[in-house]
C-alpha positions in Angstrom: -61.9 83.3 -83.8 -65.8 83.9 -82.9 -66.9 87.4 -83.1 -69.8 88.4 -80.3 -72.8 90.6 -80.0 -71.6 93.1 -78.3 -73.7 96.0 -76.0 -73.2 99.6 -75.5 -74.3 100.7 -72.2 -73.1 102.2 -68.9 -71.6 100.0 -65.5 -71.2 100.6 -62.0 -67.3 101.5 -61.4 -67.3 99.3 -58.7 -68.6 96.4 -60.8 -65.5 96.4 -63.3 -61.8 94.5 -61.7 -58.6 94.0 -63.4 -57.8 90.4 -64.9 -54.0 90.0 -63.8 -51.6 89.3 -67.1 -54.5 90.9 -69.7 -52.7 94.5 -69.9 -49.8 94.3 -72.1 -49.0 98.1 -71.0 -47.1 97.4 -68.1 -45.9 101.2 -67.3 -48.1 104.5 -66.3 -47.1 107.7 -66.6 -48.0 109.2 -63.2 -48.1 112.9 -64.9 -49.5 111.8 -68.1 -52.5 109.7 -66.0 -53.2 113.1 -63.4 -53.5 115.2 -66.6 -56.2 112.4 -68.3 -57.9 112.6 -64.4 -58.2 116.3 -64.9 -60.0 115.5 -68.9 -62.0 113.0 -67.2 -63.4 115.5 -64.6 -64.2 118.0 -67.0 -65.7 115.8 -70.2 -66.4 112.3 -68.5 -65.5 109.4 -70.6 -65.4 110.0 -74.2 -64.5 107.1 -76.0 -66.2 103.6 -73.9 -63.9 100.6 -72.5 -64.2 96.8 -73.4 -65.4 94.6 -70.5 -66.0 91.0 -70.6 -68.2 89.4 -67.9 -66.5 87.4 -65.0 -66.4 84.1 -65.4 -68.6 83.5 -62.3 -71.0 86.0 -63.3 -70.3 88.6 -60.7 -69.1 91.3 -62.5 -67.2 92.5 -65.2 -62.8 92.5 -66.6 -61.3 95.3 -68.5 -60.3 94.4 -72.0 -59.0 97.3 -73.3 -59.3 101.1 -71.4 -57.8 100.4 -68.1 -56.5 103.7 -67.8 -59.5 105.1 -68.2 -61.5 103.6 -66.2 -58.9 103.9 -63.3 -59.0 107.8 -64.0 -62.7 107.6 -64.1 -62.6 105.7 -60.9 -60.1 108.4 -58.9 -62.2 111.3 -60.7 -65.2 110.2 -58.1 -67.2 109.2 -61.3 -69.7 106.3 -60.2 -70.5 104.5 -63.5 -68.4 104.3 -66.9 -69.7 103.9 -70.6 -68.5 100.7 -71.6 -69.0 98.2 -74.2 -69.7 94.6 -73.0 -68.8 91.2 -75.1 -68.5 87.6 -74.0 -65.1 87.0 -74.8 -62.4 83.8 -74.1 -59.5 84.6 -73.0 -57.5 84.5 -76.2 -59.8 87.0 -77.6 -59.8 89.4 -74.7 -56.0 89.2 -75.1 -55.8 89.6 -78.3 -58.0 92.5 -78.5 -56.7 93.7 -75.9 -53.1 93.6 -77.3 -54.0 95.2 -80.6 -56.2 98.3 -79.4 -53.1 99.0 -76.6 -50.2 98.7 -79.6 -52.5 101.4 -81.7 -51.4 104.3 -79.0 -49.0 106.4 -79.9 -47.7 106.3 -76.0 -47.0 102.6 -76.0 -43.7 101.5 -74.7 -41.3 99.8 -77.8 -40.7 97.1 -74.8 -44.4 96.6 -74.4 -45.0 96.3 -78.3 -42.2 93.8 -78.3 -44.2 91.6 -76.0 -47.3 92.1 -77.8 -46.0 90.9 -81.4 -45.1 87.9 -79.9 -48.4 87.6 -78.4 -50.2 88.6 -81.4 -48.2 86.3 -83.3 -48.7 83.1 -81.1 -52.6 83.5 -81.2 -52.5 83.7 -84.6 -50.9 80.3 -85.1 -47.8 81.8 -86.2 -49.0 83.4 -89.3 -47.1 86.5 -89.9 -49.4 87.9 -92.2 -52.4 87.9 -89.8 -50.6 89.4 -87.1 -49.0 92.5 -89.1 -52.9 93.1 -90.8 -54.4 93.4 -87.1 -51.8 95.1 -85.6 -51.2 97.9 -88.7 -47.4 97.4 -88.3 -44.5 97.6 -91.3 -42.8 94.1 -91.4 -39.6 96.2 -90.7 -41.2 97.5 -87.1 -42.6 93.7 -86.3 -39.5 91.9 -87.0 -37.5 94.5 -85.1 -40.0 94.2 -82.1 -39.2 90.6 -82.0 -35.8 90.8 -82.1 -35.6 93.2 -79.1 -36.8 90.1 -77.2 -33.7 88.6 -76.8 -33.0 91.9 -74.1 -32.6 91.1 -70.8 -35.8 91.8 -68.3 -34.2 94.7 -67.0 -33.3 96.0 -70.6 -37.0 96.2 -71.0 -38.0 97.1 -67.8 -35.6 100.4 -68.1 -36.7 100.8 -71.5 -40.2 100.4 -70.4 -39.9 103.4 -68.1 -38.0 105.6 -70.0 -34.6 105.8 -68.2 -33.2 104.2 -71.8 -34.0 105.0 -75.4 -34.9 102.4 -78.2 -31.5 102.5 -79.8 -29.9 101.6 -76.4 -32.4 98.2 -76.3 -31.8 97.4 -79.4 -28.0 97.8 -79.1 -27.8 95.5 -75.6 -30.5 92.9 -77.1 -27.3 91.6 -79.5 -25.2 91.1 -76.7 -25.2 87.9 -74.5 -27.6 88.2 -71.2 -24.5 88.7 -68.7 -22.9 91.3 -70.6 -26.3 93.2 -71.0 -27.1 93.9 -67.1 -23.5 95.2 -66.6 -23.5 97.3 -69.5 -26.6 99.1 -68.5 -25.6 100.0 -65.1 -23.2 101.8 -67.0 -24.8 103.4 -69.1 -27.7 104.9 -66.4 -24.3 105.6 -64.1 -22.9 107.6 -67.2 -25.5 108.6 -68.9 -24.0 107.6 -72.7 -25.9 108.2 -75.5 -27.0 105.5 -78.5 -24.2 106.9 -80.6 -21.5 106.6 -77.6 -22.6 103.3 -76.6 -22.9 102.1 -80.7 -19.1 103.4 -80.9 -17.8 101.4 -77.7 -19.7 97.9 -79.0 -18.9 98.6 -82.7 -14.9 96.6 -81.7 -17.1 93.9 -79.7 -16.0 90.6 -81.1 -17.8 87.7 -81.3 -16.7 83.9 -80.6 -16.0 81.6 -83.0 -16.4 78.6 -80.6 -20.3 79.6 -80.3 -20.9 79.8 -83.9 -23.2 77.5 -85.2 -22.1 77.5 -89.2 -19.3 75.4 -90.5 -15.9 77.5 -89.5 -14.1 76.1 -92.3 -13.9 78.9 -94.4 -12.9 81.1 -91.5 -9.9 79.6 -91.1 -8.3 82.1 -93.8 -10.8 85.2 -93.4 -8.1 88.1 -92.2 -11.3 89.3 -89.9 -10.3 86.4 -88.2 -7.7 86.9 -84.9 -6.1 83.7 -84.9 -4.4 85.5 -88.2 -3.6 88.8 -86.1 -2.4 87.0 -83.5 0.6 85.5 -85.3 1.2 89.0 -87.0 0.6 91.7 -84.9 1.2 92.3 -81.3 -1.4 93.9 -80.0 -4.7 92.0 -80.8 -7.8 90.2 -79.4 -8.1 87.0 -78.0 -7.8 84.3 -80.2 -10.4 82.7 -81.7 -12.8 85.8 -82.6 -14.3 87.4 -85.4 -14.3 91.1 -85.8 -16.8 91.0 -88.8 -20.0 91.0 -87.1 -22.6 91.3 -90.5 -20.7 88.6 -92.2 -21.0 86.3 -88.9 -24.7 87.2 -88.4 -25.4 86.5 -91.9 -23.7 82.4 -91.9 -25.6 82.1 -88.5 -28.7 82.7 -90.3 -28.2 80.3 -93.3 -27.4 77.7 -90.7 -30.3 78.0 -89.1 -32.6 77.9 -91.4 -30.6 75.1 -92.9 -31.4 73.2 -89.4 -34.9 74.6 -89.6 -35.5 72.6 -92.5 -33.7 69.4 -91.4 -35.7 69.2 -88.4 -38.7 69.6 -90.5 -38.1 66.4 -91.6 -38.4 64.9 -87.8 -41.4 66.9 -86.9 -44.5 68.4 -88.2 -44.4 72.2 -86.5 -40.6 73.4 -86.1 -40.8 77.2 -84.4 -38.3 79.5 -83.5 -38.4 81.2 -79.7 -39.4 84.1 -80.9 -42.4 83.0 -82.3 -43.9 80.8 -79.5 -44.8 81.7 -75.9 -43.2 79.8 -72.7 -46.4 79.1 -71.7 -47.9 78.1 -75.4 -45.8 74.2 -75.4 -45.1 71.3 -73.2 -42.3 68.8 -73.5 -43.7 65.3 -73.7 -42.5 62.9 -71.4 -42.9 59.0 -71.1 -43.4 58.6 -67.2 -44.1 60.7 -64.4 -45.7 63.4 -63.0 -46.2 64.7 -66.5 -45.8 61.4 -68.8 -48.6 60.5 -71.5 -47.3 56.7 -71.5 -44.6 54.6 -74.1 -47.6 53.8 -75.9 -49.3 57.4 -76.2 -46.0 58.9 -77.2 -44.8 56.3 -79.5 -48.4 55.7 -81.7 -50.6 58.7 -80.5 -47.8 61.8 -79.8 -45.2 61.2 -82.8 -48.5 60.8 -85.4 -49.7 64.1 -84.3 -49.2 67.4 -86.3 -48.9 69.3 -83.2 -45.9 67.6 -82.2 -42.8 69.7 -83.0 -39.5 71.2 -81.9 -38.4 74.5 -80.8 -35.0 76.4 -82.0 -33.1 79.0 -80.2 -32.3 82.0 -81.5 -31.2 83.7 -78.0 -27.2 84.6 -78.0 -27.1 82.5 -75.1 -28.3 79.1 -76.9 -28.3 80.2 -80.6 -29.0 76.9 -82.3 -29.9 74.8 -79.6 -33.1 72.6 -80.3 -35.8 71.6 -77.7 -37.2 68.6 -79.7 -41.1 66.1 -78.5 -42.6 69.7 -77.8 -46.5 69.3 -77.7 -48.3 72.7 -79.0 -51.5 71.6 -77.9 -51.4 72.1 -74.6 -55.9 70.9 -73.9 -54.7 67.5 -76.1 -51.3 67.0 -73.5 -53.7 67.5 -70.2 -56.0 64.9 -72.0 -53.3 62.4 -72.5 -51.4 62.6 -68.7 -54.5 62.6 -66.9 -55.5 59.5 -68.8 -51.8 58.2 -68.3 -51.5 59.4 -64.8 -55.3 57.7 -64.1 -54.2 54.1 -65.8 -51.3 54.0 -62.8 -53.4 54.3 -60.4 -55.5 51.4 -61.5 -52.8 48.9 -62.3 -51.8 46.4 -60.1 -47.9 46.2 -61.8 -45.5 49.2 -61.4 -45.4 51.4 -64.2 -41.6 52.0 -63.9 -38.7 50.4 -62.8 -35.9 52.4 -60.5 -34.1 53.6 -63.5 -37.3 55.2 -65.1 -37.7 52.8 -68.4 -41.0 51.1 -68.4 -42.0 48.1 -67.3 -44.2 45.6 -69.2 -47.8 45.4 -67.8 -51.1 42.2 -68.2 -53.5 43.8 -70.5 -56.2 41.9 -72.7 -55.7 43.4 -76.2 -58.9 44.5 -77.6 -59.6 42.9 -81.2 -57.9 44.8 -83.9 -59.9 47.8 -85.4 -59.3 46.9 -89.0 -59.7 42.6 -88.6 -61.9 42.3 -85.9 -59.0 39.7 -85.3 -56.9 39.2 -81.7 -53.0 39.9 -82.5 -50.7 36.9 -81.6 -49.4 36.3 -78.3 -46.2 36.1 -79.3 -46.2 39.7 -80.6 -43.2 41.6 -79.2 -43.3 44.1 -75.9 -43.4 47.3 -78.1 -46.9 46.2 -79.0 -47.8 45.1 -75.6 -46.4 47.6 -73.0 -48.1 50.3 -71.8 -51.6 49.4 -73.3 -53.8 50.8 -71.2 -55.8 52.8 -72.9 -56.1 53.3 -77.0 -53.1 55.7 -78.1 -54.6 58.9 -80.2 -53.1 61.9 -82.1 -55.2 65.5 -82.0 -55.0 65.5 -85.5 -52.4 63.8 -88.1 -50.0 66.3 -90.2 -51.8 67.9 -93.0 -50.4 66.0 -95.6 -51.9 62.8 -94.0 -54.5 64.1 -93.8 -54.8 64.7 -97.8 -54.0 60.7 -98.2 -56.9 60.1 -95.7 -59.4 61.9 -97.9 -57.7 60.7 -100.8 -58.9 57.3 -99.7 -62.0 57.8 -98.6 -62.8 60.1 -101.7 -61.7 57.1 -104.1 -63.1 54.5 -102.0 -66.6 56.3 -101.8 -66.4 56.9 -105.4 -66.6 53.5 -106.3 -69.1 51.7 -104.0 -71.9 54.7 -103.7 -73.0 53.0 -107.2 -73.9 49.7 -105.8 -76.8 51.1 -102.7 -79.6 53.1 -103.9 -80.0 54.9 -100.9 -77.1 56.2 -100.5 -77.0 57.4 -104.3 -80.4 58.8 -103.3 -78.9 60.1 -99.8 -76.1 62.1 -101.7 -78.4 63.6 -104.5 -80.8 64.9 -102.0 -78.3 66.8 -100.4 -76.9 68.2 -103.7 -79.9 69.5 -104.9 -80.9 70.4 -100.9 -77.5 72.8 -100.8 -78.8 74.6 -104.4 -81.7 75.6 -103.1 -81.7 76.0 -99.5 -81.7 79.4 -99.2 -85.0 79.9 -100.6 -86.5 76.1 -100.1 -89.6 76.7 -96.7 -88.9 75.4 -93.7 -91.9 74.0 -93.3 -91.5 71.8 -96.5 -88.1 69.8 -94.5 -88.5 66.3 -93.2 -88.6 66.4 -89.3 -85.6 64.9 -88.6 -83.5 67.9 -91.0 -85.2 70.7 -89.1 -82.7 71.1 -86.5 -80.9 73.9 -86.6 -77.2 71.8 -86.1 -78.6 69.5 -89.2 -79.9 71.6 -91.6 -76.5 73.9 -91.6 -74.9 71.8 -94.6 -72.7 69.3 -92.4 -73.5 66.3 -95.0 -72.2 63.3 -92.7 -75.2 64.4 -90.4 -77.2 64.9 -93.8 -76.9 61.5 -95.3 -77.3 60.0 -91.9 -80.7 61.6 -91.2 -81.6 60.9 -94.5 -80.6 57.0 -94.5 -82.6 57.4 -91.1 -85.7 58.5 -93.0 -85.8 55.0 -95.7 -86.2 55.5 -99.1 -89.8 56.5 -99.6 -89.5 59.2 -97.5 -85.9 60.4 -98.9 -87.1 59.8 -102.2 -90.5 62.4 -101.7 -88.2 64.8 -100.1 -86.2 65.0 -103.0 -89.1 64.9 -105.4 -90.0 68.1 -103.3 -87.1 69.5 -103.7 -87.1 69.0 -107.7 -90.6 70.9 -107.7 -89.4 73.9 -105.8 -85.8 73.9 -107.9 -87.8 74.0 -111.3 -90.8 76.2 -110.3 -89.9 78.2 -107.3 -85.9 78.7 -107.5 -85.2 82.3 -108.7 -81.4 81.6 -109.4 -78.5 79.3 -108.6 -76.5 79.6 -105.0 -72.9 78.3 -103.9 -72.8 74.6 -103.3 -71.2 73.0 -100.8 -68.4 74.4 -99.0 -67.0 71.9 -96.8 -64.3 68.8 -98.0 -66.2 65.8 -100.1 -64.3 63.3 -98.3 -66.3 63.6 -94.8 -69.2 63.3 -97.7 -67.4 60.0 -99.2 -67.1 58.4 -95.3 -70.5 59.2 -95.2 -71.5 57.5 -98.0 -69.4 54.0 -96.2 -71.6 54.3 -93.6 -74.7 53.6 -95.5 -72.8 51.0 -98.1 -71.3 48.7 -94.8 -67.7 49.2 -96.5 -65.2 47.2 -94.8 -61.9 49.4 -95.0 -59.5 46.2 -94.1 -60.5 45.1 -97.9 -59.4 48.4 -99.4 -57.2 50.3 -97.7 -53.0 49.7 -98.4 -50.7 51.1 -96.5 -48.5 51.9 -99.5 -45.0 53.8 -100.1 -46.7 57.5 -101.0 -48.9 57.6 -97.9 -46.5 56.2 -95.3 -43.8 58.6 -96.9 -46.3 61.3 -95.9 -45.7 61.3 -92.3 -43.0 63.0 -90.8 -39.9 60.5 -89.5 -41.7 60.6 -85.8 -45.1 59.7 -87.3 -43.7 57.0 -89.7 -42.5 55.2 -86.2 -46.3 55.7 -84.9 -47.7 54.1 -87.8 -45.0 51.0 -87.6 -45.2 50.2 -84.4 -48.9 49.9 -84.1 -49.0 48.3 -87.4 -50.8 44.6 -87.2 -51.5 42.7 -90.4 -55.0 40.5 -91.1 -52.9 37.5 -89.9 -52.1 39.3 -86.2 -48.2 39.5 -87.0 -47.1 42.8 -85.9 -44.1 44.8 -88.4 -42.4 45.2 -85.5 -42.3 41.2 -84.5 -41.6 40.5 -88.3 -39.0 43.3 -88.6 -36.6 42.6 -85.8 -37.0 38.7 -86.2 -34.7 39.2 -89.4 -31.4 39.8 -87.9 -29.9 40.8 -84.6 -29.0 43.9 -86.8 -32.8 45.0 -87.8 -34.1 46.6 -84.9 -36.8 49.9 -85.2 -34.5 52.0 -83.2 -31.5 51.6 -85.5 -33.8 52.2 -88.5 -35.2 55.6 -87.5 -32.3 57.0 -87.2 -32.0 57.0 -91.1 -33.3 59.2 -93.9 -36.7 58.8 -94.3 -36.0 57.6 -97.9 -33.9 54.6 -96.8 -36.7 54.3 -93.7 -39.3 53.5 -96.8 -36.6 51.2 -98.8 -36.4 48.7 -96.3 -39.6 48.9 -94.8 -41.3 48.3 -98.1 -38.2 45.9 -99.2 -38.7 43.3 -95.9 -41.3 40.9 -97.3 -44.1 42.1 -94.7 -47.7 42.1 -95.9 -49.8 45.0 -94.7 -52.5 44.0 -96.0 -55.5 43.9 -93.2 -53.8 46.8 -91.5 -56.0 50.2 -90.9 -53.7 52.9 -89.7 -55.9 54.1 -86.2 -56.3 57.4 -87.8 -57.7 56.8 -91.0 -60.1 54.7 -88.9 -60.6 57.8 -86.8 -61.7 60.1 -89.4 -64.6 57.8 -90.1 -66.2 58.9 -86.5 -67.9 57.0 -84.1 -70.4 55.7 -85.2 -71.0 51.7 -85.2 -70.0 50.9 -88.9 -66.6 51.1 -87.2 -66.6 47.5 -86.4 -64.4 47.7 -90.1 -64.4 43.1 -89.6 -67.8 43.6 -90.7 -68.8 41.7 -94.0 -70.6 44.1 -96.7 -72.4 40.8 -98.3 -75.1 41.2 -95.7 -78.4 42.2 -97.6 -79.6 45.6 -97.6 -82.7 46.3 -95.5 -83.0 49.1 -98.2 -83.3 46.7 -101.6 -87.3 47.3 -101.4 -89.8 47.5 -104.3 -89.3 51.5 -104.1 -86.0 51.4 -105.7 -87.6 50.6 -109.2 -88.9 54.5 -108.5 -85.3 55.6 -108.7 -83.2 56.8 -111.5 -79.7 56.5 -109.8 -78.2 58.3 -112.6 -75.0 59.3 -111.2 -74.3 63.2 -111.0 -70.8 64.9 -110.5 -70.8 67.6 -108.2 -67.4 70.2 -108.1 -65.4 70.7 -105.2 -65.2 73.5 -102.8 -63.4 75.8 -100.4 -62.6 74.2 -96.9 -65.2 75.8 -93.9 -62.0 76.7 -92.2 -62.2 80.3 -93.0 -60.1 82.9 -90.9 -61.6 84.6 -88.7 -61.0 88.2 -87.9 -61.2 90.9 -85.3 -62.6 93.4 -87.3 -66.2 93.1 -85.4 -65.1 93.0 -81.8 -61.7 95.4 -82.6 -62.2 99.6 -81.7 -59.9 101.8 -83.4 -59.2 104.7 -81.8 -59.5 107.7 -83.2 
C-alpha cells in the first residue's frame, strides 16, 4: 500500500459528506453521542478527523472521525480540524477499519466485520492483519467465527439488546434455528449461562458431516446405539459429542483444503474472503471471458481459485473457477463480450456450448510458423482475441526466471554490448547515491530510468552505442575509485528481468532454447497444466491436442485431467509428442513488448554493434550476488492515527 503526504489544517463543515459503506461502526449511542456534543461545545475538537478529497474534486469523505465531526456539525461549529490525504479506496477503508476497531466502544459485531475486512485487503495474510489491528490471535479468530451469526444476531448484538456470549452461542447453530432462538431469548430475557445450559443437549447430524462416519458407527455418543437400548432418546442418526464432531470436521477440511490445492492456485475459506472480493468465471454470457480465455488465459492464472464453506449451512461445500482479480475479470468479459458483437457467426448454440467461429490464426509466437489446418476445434474455437493470465502461479513463475536466468547466462558472453550494458549498470547501482547528476548520459536522467529498473537500464544504454556506454562507464570507474566514500546495497530487484534484458540486446531466439520439460509443466496447478496443453503448438504446427486424441478413441484431454497430476505428466511426457518449437505464451510474456518478440527471428544476423570500439573493451565477465525482491510490504504506520 502507498503511504501519502498528508496536511494538517482546518475545513468548512459543510465541505466534508459521508462515503456510504466506509464506516465499519454501524451503531450510535444516542446518549453516548449528546454527551460528546456537550465536550464538543465546551473544548471544540480535540483530536483531528481523516478526510480524503472527493473524487470529483468538490469536497472532502470522512475516513475515520465521523462521530466527531457529526457532533461538531450539530454543536453549530462551522469548520473542523482535520487531517487531509489522497487516499484509494482500499486505504481509506482500511484505515478506516483499524483506527474504528482501536475504541474501546466498538461493537464485537462491528469488529467481526472488520477482521474480515482487514484480512481481505491484506491478501489474506494473517500476520499483517493482527500487527495493524493490535489484536490476540485468540480475539481475531473468534471475531471471524462469530460471522457465521445470522444478520439479525449481529444486528441485536450490535445494539446491545444481546451480549457477546449469546452471539457466539447462536453463531454455532444453523441460520434457521438462530432467528427463532433469539426471539426467545429477547421475549425471555435468558442469560449466556441459561441459554449455554439449554444448547449444551443440542445434537448435531450425522448425515451433514463432512468426515468419514465410519468410525462412528460404534462411538456410544452415537444415537443409533441409544436407540436400540434405551427408550427414551434422540432421533437417530445424531451425535451428542459436539468437541469430538467439530474436531473430525476440521481435519476434513483441511484435508480437502489441500486436495483442492492441487486443482487451483489460491484455495480460501469464506471467512477469509469478501462477497464482493471474487467472481465465478463463466464461458458465455453476460459475464463469460470466452472457451479460449478460460481454458489457456483463466486456468494458467494464479488468481484463479476456489472457495470452501465453513458456514453450518454448507460446511464443506466448494465454489470452484473463482477469479480473485476482479480489474483482470472486467478486462477479459468486456473483451469477450466486444468480440460477439463483431462476429458475424453465433457465439453459442441454444443449449449454451460454443460454437466454432472463421478466424485467421496469427503466426505462432515462438515459430513465426502458421499452425495446420487440420488442427482440432479446441485450438480453433473461440479465437478471437489472444488468451492471457494476470500473472502465472508463483512457482511458474520461478521456472520462468529460471530460464531466462540460465539462458542469459550463457549468451551475454558472445555481444560486447550487452556485457558492457550490464557492467555499467553494476557499477552505476554501487555508486549512485553519491555519483552527480549532471555526470548521467541524457537519455538515464529521467527520473522513471535512473531509479534502478535495469530492463529500462540496459535498453537506454544499448540505445546510447558503445562509445558512449563505454565513456559512461569509464566515468563511472573514476568517480568509484576517487570520489566513492564507501560501498552501498546493490541491486534489489530479481536478475531474471536483468537476464531478458540482456536477450533483447543478443537477438535470442527462445524457440531454440526453451523445453517444455517434466519439472516446469509439473509446476502448474492441474487447471494450468490444461492451459499450457491445449495451446501447446510444436515448430512443425501439430498441436498436443491434435496428436493426443489422434491415438485412440480412448485419449481424449477431458478424460486425462481428471487424473492425478503425476499420471497427467506420465502420459503426457510418455505419448511420443515433440515440444520442441513450443514457447508457453507466458514465458513469452515475461519478456515484454518490445519487438525482439518476433522469437522466429534468426540471431545469425550481424551485429550493428561489432565496431572497431570493442577492441577498447575488456569483457571480463563479473559475478554480481542476488538480492531481495522490490516487493516489499507496505504498511499503514504513516497514514494510521492512534488514539490516545
Amino acid at each position: 500500500m502507498q503511504t501519502h503526504q498528508a496536511k494538517l489544517t482546518k475545513v468548512p463543515i459543510d465541505h466534508i459528506s459521508v462515503q456510504e459503506g466506509f464506516n465499519p461502526r454501524k451503531f450510535f449511542d444516542n446518549c453516548e453521542f449528546q454527551q460528546l456534543v456537550v465536550s464538543v461545545q465546551a473544548e471544540g475538537v480535540i483530536q483531528p478527523i481523516i478526510v480524503r478529497p472527493v473524487a470529483d474534486g468538490n469536497g472532502y469523505w470522512v475516513v475515520a472521525g465521523e462521530r466527531r465531526w457529526r457532533a461538531a456539525k450539530e454543536a453549530g461549529l462551522t469548520e473542523i480540524p482535520a487531517v487531509v490525504r489522497k487516499l484509494s479506496d482500499r486505504e481509506a477503508r482500511l484505515i478506516a477499519t483499524v483506527e474504528n476497531s482501536q475504541r474501546a466502544d466498538m461493537s464485537p459485531a462491528e469488529e467481526a466485520v472488520a477482521a474480515r475486512d482487514v484480512l481481505s485487503d491484506c491478501g489474506g495474510d494473517k500476520k499483517e492483519a493482527l500487527r495493524l489491528l493490535g489484536w490476540s490471535t485468540v480475539k481475531f479468530d473468534a471475531r471471524l467465527l462469530l460471522l457465521h451469526a445470522a444478520p439479525e444476531v449481529l444486528t441485536a448484538l450490535t445494539e446491545r439488546q444481546i451480549k457477546l456470549g449469546h452471539a457466539e452461542l447462536l453463531s454455532q447453530l444453523p441460520s434457521d434455528f438462530q432467528s427463532a432462538t433469539l426471539s426467545k431469548i429477547l421475549e425471555n430475557g435468558y442469560s449466556v449461562a441459561e441459554l449455554k445450559s439449554r444448547l449444551a443437549s443440542f445434537s448435531l447430524d450425522l448425515s451433514k458431516a463432512t468426515f468419514d462416519k465410519t468410525a462412528c458407527n460404534g462411538c456410544p455418543h452415537n444415537s443409533s446405539m441409544q436407540s436400540s437400548l434405551f427408550e427414551e432418546h434422540i432421533n437417530e442418526g445424531r451425535c451428542a459429542n459436539r468437541a469430538c464432531f467439530e474436531q473430525k470436521t476440521e481435519a476434513a477440511m483441511l484435508e480437502k483444503k489441500a486436495s483442492l490445492s492441487e486443482q487451483y492456485a489460491v484455495v480460501f475459506l469464506d471467512t477469509q474472503r469478501r462477497p464482493d472480493s471474487f467472481k465465478i468465471i463463466c464461458q458465455s454470457g453476460g459475464e463469460g471471458v470466452g472457451k479460449s480465455q478460460f481454458e489457456k488465459g483463466c486456468k494458467q492464472c494464479a488468481h484463479l481459485g476456489a472457495l470452501l464453506s465453513t458456514s453450518p449451512d454448507r460446511l464443506g461445500r466448494i465454489t470452484e473457477d473463482c477469479c480473485f482479480n476482479l480489474d483482470c475479470h472486467k478486462e477479459k468479459v468486456t473483451a469477450y463480450q466486444e468480440s460477439l458483437k463483431t462476429s458475424s457467426v453465433p457465439a453459442n448454440d441454444d443449449k449454451g456450448k460454443t460454437l466454432p467461429k472463421k478466424s485467421t490464426k496469427p503466426a505462432h509466437p515462438a515459430t513465426g510458423k502458421s499452425p495446420d489446418s487440420s488442427i482440432g476445434s479446441a485450438v480453433k474455437e473461440d479465437d478471437t482475441r489472444n488468451a492471457s493470465a494476470a500473472i502465472p502461479p508463483a512457482r511458474v513463475i520461478e521456472k520462468i526466471e529460471g530460464f531466462y536466468r540460465d539462458l542469459g547466462a550463457k549468451q551475454i558472453s558472445d555481444n560486447k554490448l550487452a556485457v558492457l550494458c550490464v557492467n555499467t549498470f553494476a557499477l552505476y547501482r554501487l555508486v549512485r547515491s553519491s555519483f552527480p547528476f549532471e555526470k548521467m548520459p541524457a537519455s538515464l536522467k529521467d527520473p522513471t530510468r535512473i531509479g534502478g529498473e535495469i530492463g529500462v537500464f540496459v535498453k537506454a544504454l544499448s540505445d546510447l552505442g558503445m562509445e558512449d556506454t563505454l565513456a559512461f562507464n569509464h566515468r563511472l570507474l573514476s568517480h568509484l575509485l576517487g570520489e566513492h566514500e564507501k560501498p552501498h546495497p546493490i541491486l534489489n530487484k530479481t536478475w531474471a528481468k536483468g537476464a531478458a534484458s540482456v536477450l533483447n540486446v543478443t537477438q535470442a531466439k527462445l524457440a531454440d532454447h526453451f523445453i517444455l520439460d517434466r519439472e516446469f509443466l509439473g509446476s502448474f496447478t492441474k487447471a494450468g497444466i490444461e492451459g499450457v496443453l491445449r495451446e501447446a503448438v510444436n515448430g512443425n504446427g501439430v498441436s498436443f491436442v491434435e496428436h493426443y486424441e489422434k491415438q485412440s478413441e480412448k485419449h481424449k484431454i477431458a478424460a486425462l485431467m481428471k487424473k492425478k497430476n503425476n499420471e497427467i505428466l506420465d502420459e503426457v511426457f510418455g505419448c511420443g509428442y515433440d515440444f520442441s518449437g513450443f514457447v508457453p505464451s507466458c514465458v513469452l510474456k515475461f519478456m515484454g513488448d518490445d519487438s525482439h518478440q518476433d522469437m522466429a527471428s534468426s540471431n545469425e544476423t550481424p551485429s550493428p554493434f561489432k565496431d572497431d570500439l570493442a577492441d577498447d573493451l575488456d569483457c571480463e565477465r563479473t559475478e554480481s550476488g542476488t538480492a531481495n525482491s522490490d516487493d516489499e510490504r507496505a504498511t499503514l504506520d504513516a497514514v494510521v492515527e492512534r488514539p490516545a
